[in-house]
gemmi code that builds the backbone of each chain (N, CA, C; Angstrom):
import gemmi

chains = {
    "A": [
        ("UNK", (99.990, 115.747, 104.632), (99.487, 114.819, 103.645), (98.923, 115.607, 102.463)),
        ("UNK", (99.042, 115.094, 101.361), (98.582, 115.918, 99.671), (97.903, 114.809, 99.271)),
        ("UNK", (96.393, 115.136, 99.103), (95.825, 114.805, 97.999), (95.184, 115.471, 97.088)),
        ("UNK", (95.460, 114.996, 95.591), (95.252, 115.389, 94.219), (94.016, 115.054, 94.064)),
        ("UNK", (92.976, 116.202, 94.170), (91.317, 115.857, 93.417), (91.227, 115.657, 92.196)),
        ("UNK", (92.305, 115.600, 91.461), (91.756, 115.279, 89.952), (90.912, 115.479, 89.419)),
        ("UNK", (90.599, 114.265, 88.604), (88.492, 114.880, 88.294), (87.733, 113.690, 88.888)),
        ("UNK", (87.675, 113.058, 90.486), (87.315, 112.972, 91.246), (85.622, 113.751, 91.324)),
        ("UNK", (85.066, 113.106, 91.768), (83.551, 113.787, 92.023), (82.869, 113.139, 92.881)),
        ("UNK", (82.212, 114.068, 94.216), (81.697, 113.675, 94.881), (82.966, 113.464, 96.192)),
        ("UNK", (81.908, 112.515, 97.169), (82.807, 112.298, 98.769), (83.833, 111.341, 98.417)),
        ("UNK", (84.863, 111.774, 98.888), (86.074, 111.021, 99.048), (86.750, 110.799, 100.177)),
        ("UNK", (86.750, 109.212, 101.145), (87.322, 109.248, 101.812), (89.158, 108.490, 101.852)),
        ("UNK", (89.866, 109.008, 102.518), (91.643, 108.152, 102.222), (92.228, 108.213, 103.547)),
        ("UNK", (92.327, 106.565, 104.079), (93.451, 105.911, 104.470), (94.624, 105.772, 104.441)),
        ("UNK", (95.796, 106.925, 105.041), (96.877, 106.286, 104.914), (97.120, 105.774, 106.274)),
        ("UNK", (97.977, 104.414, 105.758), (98.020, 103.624, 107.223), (99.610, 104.063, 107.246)),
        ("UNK", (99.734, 103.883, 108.730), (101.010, 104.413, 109.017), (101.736, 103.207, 110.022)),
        ("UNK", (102.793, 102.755, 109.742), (103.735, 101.264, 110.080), (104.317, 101.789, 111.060)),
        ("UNK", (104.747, 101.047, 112.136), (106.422, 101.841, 113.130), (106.700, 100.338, 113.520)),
        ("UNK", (107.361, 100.825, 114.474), (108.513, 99.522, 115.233), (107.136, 99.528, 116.247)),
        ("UNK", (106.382, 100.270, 116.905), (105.525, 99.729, 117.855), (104.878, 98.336, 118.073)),
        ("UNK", (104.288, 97.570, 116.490), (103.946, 96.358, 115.866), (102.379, 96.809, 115.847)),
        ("UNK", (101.687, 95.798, 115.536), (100.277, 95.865, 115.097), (99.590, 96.240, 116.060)),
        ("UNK", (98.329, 96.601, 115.759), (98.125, 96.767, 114.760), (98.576, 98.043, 114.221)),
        ("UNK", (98.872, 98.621, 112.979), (99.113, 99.834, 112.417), (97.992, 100.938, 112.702)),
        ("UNK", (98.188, 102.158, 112.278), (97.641, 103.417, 112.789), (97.155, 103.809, 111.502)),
        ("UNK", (96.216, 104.625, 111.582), (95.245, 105.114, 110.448), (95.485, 106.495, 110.428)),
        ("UNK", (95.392, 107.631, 109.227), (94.935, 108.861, 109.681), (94.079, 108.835, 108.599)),
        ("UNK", (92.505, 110.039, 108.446), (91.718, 109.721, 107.725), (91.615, 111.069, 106.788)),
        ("UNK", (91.656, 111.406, 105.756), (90.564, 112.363, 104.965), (89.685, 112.560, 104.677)),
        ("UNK", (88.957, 113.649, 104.369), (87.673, 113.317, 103.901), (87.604, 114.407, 103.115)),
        ("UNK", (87.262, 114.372, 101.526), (87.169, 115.879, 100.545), (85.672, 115.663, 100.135)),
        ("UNK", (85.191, 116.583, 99.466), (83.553, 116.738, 99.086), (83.910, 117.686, 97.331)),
        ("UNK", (83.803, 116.450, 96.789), (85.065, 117.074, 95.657), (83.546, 117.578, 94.502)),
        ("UNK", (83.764, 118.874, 94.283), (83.341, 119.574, 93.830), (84.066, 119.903, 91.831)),
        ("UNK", (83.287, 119.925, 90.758), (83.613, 120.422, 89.422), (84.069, 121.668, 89.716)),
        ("UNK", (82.995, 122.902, 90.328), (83.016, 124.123, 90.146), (82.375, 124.745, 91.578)),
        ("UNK", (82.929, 125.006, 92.274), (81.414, 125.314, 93.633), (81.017, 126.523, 92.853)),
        ("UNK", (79.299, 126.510, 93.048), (78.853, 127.330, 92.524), (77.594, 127.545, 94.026)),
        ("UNK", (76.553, 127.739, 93.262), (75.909, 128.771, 93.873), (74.820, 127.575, 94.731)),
        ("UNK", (74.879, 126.127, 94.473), (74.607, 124.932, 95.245), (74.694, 125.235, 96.455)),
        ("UNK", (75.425, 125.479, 96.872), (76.381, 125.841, 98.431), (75.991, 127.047, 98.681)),
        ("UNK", (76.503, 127.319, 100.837), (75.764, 129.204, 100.886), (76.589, 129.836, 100.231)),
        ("UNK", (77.962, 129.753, 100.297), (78.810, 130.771, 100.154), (79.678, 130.094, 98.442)),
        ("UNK", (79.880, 131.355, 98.050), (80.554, 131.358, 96.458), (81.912, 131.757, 96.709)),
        ("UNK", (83.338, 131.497, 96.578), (84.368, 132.073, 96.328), (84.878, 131.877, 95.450)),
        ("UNK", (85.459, 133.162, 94.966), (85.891, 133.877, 93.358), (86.995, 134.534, 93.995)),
        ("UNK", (88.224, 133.854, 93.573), (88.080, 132.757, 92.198), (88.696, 131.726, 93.652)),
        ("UNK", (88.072, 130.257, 93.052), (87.730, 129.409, 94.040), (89.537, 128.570, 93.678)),
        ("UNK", (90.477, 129.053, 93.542), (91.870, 128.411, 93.657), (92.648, 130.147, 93.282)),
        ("UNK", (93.493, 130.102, 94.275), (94.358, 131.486, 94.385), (95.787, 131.486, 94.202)),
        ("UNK", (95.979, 132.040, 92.868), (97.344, 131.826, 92.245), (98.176, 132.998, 92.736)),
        ("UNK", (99.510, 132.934, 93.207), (100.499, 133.790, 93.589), (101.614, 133.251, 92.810)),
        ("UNK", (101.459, 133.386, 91.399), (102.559, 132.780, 90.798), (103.307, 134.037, 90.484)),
        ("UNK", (104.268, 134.429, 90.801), (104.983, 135.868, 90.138), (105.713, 135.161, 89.415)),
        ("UNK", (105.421, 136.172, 87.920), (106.403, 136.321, 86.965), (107.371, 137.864, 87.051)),
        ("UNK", (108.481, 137.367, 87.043), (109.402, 138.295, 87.035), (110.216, 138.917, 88.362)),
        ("UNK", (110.729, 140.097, 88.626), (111.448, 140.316, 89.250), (110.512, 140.603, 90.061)),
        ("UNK", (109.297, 141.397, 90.048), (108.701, 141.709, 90.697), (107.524, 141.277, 91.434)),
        ("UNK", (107.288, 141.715, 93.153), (107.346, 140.666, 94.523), (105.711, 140.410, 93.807)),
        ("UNK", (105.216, 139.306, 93.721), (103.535, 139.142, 94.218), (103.065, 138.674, 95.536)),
        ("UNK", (102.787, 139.061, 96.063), (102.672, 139.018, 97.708), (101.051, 138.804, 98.092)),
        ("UNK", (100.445, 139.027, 97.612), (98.957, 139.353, 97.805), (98.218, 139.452, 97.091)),
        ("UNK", (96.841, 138.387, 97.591), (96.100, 138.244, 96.567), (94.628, 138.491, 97.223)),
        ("UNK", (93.473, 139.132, 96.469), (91.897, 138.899, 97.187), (91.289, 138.271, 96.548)),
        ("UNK", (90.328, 137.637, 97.556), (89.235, 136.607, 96.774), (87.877, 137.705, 97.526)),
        ("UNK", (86.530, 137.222, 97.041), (85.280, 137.626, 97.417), (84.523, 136.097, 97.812)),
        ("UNK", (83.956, 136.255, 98.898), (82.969, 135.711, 99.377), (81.652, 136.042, 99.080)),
        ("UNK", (80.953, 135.696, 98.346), (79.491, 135.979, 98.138), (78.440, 134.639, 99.032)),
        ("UNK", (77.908, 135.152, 99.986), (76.641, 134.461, 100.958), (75.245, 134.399, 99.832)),
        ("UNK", (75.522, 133.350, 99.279), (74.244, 133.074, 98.641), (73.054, 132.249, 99.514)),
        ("UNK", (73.038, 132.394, 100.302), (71.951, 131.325, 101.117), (71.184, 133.059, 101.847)),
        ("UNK", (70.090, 132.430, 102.467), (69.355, 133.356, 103.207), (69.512, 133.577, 104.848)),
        ("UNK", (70.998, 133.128, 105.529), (71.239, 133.632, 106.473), (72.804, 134.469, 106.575)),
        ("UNK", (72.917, 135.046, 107.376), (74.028, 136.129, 107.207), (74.880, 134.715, 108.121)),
        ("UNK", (76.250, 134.746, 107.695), (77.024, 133.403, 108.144), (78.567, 134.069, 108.199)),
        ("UNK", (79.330, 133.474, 109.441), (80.630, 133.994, 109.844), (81.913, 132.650, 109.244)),
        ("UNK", (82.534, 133.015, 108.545), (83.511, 132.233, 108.834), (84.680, 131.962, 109.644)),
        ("UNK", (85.631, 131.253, 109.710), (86.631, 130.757, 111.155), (87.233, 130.203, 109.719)),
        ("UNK", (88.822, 130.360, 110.291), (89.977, 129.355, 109.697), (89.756, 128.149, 110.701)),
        ("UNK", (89.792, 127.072, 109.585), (90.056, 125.511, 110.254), (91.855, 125.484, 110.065)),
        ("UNK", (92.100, 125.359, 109.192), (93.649, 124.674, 108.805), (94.389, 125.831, 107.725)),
        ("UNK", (95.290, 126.182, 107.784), (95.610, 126.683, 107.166), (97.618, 127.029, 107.174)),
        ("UNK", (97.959, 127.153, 106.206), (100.151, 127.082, 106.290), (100.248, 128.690, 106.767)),
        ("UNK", (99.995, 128.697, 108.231), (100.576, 130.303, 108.752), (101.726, 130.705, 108.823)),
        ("UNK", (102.900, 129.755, 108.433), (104.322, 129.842, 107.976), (104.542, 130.691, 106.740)),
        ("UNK", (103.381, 130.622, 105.943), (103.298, 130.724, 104.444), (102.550, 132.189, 104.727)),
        ("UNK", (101.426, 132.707, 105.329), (100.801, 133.397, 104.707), (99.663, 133.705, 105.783)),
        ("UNK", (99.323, 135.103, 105.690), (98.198, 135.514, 106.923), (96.868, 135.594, 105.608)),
        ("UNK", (95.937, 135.530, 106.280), (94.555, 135.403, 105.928), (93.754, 136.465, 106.993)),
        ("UNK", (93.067, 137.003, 105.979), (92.115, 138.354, 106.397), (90.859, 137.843, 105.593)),
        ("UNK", (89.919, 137.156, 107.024), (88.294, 136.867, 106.325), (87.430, 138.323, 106.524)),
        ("UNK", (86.201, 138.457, 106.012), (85.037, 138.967, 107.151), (84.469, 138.848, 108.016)),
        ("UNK", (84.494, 139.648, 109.090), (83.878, 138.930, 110.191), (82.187, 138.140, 109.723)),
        ("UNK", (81.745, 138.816, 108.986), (80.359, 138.502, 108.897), (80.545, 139.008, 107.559)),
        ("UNK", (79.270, 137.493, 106.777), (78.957, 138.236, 105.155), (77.517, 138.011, 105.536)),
        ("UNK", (76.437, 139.318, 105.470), (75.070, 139.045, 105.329), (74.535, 138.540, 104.225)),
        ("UNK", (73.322, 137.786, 104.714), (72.820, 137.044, 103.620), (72.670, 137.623, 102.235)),
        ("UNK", (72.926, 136.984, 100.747), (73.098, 137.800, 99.661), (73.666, 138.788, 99.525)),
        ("UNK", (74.944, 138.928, 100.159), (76.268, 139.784, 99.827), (77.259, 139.420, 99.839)),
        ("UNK", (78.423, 140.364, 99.508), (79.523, 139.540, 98.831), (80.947, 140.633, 99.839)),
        ("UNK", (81.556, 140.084, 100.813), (82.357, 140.428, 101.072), (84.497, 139.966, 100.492)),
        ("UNK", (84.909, 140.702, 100.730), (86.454, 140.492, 100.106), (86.871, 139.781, 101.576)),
        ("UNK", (87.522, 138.653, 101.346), (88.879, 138.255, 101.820), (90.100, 138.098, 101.265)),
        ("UNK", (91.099, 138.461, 102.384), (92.636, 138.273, 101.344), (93.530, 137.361, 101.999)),
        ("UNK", (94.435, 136.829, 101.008), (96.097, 136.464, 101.362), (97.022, 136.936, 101.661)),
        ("UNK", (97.955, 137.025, 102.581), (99.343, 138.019, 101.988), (100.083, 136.836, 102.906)),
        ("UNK", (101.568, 136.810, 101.577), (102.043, 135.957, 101.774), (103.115, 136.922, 103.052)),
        ("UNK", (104.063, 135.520, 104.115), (104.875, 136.004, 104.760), (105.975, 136.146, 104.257)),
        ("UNK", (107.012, 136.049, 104.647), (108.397, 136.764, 104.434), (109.103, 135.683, 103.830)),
        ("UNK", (108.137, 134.367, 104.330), (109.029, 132.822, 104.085), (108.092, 132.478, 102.810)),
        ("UNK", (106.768, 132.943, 102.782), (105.966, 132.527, 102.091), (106.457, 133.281, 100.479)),
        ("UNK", (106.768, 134.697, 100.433), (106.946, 134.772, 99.203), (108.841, 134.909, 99.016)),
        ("UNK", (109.167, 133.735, 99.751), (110.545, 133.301, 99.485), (110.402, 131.744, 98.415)),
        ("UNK", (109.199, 131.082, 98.786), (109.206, 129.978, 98.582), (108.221, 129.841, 97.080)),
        ("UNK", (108.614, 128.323, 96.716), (107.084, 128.039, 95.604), (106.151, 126.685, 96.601)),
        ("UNK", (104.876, 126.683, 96.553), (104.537, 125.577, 97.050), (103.336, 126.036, 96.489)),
        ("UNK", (102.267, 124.787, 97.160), (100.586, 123.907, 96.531), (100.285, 124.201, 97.846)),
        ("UNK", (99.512, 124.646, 98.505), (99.103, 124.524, 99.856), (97.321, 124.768, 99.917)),
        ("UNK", (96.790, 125.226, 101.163), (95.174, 124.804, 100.898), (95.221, 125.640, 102.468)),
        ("UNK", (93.918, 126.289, 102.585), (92.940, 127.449, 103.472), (91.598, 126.432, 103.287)),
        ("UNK", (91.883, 126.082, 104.653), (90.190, 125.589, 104.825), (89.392, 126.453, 105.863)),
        ("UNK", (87.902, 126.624, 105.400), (87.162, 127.755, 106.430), (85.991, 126.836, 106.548)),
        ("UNK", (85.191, 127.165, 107.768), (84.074, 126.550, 107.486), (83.129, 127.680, 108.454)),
        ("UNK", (82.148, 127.653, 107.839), (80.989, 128.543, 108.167), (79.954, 128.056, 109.497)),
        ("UNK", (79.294, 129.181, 109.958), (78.666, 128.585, 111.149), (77.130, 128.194, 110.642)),
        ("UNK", (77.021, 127.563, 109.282), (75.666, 127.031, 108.913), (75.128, 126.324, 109.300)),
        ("UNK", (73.634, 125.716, 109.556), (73.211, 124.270, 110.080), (74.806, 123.124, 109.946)),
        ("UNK", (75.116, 123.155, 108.329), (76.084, 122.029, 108.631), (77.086, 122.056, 108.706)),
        ("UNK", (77.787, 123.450, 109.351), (78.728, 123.533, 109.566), (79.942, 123.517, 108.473)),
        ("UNK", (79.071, 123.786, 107.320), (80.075, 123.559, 106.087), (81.520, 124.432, 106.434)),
        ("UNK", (82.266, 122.596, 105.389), (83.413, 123.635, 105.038), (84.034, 123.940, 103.667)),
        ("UNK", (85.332, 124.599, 103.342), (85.612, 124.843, 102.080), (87.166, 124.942, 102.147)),
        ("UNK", (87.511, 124.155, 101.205), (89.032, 124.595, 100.914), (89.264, 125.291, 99.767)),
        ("UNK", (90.358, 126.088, 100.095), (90.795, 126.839, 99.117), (92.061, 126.807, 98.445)),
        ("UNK", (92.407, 126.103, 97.324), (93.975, 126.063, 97.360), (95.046, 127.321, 96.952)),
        ("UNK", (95.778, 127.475, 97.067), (96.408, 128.705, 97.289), (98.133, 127.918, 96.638)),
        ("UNK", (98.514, 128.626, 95.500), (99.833, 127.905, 94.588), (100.734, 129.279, 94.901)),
        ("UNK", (101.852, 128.738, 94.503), (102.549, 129.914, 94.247), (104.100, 129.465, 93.847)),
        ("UNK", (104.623, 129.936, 92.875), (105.322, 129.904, 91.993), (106.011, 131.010, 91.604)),
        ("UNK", (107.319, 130.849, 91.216), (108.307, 132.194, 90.686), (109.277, 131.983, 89.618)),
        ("UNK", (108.618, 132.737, 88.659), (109.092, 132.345, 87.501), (110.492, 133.615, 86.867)),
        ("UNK", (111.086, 133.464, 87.026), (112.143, 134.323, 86.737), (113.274, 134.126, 85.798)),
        ("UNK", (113.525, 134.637, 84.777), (114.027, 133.936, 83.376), (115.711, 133.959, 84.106)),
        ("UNK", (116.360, 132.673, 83.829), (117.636, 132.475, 84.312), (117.865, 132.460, 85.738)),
        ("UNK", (117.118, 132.127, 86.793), (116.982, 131.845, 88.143), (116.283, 130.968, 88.638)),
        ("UNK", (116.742, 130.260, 90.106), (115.808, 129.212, 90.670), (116.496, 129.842, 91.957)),
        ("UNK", (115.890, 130.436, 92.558), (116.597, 130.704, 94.154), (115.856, 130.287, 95.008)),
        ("UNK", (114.589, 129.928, 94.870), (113.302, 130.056, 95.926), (113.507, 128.386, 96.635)),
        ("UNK", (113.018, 128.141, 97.397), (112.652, 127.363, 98.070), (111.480, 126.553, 97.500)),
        ("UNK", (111.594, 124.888, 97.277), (110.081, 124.391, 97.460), (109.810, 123.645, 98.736)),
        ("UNK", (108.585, 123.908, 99.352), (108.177, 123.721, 100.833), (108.026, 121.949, 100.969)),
        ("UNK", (108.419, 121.476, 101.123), (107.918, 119.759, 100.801), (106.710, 119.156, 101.665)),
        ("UNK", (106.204, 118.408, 101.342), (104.979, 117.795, 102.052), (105.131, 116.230, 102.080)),
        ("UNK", (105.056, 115.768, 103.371), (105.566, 114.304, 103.506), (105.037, 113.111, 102.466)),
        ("UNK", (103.570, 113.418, 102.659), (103.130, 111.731, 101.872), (101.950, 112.048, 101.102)),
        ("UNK", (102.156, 111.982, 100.103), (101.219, 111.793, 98.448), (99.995, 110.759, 99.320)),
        ("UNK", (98.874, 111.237, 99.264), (98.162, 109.986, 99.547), (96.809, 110.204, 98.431)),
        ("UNK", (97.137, 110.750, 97.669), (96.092, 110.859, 96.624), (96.211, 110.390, 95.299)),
        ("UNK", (94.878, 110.490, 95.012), (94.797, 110.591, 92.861), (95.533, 109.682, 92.502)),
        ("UNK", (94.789, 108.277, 92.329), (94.639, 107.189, 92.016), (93.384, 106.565, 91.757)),
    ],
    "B": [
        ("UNK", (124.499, 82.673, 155.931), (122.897, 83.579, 155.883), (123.022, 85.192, 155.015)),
        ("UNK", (123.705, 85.552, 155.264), (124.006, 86.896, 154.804), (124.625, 86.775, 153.078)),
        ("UNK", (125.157, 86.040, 153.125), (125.449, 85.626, 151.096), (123.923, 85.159, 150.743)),
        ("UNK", (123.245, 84.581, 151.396), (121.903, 83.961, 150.795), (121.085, 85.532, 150.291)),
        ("UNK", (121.236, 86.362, 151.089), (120.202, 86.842, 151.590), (120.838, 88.279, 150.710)),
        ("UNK", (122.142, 88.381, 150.159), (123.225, 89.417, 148.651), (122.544, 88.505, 147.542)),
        ("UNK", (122.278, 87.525, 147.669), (121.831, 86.430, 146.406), (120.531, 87.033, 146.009)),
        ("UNK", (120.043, 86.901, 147.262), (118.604, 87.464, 146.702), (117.883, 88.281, 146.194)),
        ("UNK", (119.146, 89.038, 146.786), (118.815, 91.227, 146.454), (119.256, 91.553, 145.136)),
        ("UNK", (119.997, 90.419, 144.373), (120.852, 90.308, 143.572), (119.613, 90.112, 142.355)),
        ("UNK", (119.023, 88.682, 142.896), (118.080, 88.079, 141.432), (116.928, 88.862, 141.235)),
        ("UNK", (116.740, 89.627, 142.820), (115.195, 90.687, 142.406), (116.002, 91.818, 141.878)),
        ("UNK", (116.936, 92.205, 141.999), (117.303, 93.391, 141.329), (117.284, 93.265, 139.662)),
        ("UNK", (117.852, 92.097, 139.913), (118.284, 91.675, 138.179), (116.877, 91.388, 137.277)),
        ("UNK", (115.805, 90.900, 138.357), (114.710, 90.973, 138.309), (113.906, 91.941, 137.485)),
        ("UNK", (114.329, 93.070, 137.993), (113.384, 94.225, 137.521), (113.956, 94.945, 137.046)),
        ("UNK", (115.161, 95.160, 136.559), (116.340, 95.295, 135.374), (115.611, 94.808, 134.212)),
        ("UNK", (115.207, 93.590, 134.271), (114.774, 92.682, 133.348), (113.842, 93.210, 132.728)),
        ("UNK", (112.327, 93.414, 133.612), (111.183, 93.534, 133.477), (111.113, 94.963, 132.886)),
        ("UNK", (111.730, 95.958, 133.441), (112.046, 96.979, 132.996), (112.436, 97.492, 131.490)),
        ("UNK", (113.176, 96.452, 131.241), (114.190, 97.015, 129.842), (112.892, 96.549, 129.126)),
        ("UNK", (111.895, 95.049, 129.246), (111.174, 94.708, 128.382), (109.887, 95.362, 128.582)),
        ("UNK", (109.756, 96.159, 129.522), (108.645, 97.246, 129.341), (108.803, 98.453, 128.205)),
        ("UNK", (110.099, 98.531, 128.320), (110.439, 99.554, 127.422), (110.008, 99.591, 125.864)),
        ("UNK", (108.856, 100.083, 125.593), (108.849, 100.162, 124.035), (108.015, 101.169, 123.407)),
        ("UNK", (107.900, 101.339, 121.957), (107.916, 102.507, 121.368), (106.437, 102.915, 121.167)),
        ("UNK", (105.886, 104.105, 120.828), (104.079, 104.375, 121.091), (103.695, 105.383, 120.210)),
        ("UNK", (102.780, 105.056, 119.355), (102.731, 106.172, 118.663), (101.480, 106.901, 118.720)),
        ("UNK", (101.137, 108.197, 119.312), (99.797, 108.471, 119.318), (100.113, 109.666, 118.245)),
        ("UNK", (98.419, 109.993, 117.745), (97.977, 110.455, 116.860), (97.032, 111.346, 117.494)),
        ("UNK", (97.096, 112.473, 117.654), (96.670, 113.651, 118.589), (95.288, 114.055, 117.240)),
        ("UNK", (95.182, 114.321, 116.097), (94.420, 114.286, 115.071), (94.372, 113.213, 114.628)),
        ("UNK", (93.209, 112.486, 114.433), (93.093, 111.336, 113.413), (92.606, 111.188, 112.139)),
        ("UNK", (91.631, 112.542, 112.152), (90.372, 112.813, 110.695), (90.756, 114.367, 110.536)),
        ("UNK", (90.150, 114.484, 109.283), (90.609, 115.717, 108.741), (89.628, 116.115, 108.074)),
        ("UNK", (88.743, 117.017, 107.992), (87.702, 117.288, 106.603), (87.808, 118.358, 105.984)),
        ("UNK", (88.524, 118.188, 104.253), (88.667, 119.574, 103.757), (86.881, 120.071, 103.345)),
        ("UNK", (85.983, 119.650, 103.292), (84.655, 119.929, 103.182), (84.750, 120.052, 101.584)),
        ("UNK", (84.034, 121.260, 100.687), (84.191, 121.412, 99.387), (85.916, 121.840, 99.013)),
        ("UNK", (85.713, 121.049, 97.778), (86.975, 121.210, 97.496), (87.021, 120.833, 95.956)),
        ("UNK", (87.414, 121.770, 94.648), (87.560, 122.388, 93.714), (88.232, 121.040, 92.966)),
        ("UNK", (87.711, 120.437, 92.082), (88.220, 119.295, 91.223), (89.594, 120.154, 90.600)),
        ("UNK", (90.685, 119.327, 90.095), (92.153, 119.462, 90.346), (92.733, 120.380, 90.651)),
        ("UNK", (93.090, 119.830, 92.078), (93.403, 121.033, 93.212), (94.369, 119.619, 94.126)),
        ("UNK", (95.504, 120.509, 94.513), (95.971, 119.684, 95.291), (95.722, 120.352, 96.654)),
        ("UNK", (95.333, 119.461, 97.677), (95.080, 119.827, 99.078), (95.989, 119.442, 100.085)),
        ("UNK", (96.263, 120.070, 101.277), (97.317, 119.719, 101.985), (96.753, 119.820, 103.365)),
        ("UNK", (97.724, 118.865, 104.193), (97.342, 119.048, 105.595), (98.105, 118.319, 106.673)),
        ("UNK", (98.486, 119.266, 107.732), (99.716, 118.037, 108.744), (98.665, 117.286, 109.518)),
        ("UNK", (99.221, 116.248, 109.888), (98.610, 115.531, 111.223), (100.435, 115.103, 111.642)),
        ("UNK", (99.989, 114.981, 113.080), (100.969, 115.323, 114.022), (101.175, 114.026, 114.335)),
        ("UNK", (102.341, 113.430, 114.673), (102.678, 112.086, 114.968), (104.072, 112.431, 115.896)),
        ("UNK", (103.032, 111.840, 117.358), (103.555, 112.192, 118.841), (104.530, 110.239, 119.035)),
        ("UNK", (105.745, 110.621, 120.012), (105.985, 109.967, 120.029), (105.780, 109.491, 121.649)),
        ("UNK", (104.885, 108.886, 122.493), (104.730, 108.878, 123.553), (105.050, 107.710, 124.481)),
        ("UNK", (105.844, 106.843, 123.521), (106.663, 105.426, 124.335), (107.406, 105.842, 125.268)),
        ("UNK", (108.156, 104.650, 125.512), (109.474, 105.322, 126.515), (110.845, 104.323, 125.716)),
        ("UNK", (110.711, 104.354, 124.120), (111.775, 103.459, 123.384), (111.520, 104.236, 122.195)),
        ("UNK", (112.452, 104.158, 121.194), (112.384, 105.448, 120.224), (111.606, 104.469, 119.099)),
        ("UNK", (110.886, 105.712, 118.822), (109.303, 105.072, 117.443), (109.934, 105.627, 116.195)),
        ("UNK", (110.288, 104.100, 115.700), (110.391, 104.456, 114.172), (109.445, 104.290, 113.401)),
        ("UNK", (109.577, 104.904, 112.017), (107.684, 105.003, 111.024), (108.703, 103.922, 110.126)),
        ("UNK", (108.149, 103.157, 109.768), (108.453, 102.297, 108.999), (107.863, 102.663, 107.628)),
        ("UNK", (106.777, 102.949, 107.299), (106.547, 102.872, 106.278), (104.973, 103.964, 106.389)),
        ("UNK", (104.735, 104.559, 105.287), (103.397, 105.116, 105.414), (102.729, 104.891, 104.152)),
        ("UNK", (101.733, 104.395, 104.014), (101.174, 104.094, 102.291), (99.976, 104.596, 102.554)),
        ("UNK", (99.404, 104.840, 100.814), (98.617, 106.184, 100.777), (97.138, 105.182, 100.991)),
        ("UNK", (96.121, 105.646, 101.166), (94.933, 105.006, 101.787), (94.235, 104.444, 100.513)),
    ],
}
model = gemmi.Model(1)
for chain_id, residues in chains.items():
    chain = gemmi.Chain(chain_id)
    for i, (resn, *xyz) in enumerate(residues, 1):
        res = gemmi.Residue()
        res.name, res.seqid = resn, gemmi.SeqId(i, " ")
        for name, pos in zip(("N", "CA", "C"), xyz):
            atom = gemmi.Atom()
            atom.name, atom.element = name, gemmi.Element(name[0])
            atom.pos, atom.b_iso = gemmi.Position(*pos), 0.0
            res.add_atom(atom)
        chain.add_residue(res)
    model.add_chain(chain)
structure = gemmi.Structure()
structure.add_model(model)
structure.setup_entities()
């Protein structure tokens, strides 16, 4: 499922109901985003830059990208992958960022991942009182003058940005 | 006595032939139901599977899925 945060602000929850031959009543699946302008320093943790572009221009491969985690809160906090396209791409967190420091995590795309263009999203969530979490979207695109060879990854149902 | 008694084995069979075929129908479970991307970066598109099991014993078609 894709939804478009637009300029959306604040909690967002989305319903798509889902029909079959079974009959009524129909089936629900739910979202829930915490739609943010800019995450900044509100929150424990800061990531820079908070959307991760793998758009290669040209012949040459872009495969890999780092972001930094900065722990702005006053406890040292671990993150865990919740969800993430491991078809697409391995993810290297820190085990641990102590409080008020700033550790590197990276992307590197797989073999299929920098074959393809797609919109996809890395959600982590931290072991804070609330268990926060964070998505990260992660694009990638190949721009190559007089070529289209790549693959786009498709995603079943638009249920957003409206 | 013995035709009565092929008759009978006949209508309970046909019986539960019956009952059977109309037991048969399609089920759809939803192994994930909620999803929380938590913070998430104003225009940003977000993505995410949820899994749609087919656990009848008659084949589950999706008729239709509309956005929430």
């Amino acid at each position: 499922m894709i939804f478009d945060s637009k300029n959306y602000n604040g909690k967002v929850t989305k319903r798509p109901r889902i029909t079959t031959n079974e009959g009524p009543p129909d089936k629900y699946v739910q979202i829930v985003v915490d739609i943010t302008q800019r995450p900044d320093s509100t929150y424990p943790i800061v990531i820079k830059p908070y959307k991760l572009d793998l758009t290669q221009f040209g012949e040459k491969v872009r495969s890999e990208i780092k972001f930094t985690i900065a722990n702005v809160s006053d406890k040292d906090l671990e993150a865990t992958v919740v969800s993430m396209p491991s078809e697409l791409m391995d993810l290297t967190l820190p085990k641990m960022i102590k409080a008020g420091k700033t550790a590197e995590g990276m992307v590197k795309l797989t073999k299929q991942g920098v074959d393809s263009k797609f919109e996809k999203t890395i959600t982590i969530q931290l072991n804070d009182d609330k268990a926060s979490r964070f998505t990260i979207p992660v694009k990638r695109d190949i721009r190559v003058p007089g070529q289209d060879t790549t693959k786009v990854v498709p995603t079943p149902v638009n249920a957003g940005g409206h | 006595m013995k035709h009565l008694g092929l008759a009978a084995l006949l209508v309970v069979g046909i019986g539960l032939l019956v009952s059977q075929a109309s037991a048969a129908a399609p089920r759809l479970t939803l192994p994930e139901e909620s999803f929380d991307f938590g913070i998430v970066p104003q225009n940003s598109k977000v993505s995410h599977v949820f899994w749609l099991k087919s656990t009848g014993d008659d084949t589950l078609k999706i008729v239709t899925v509309s956005p929430g």
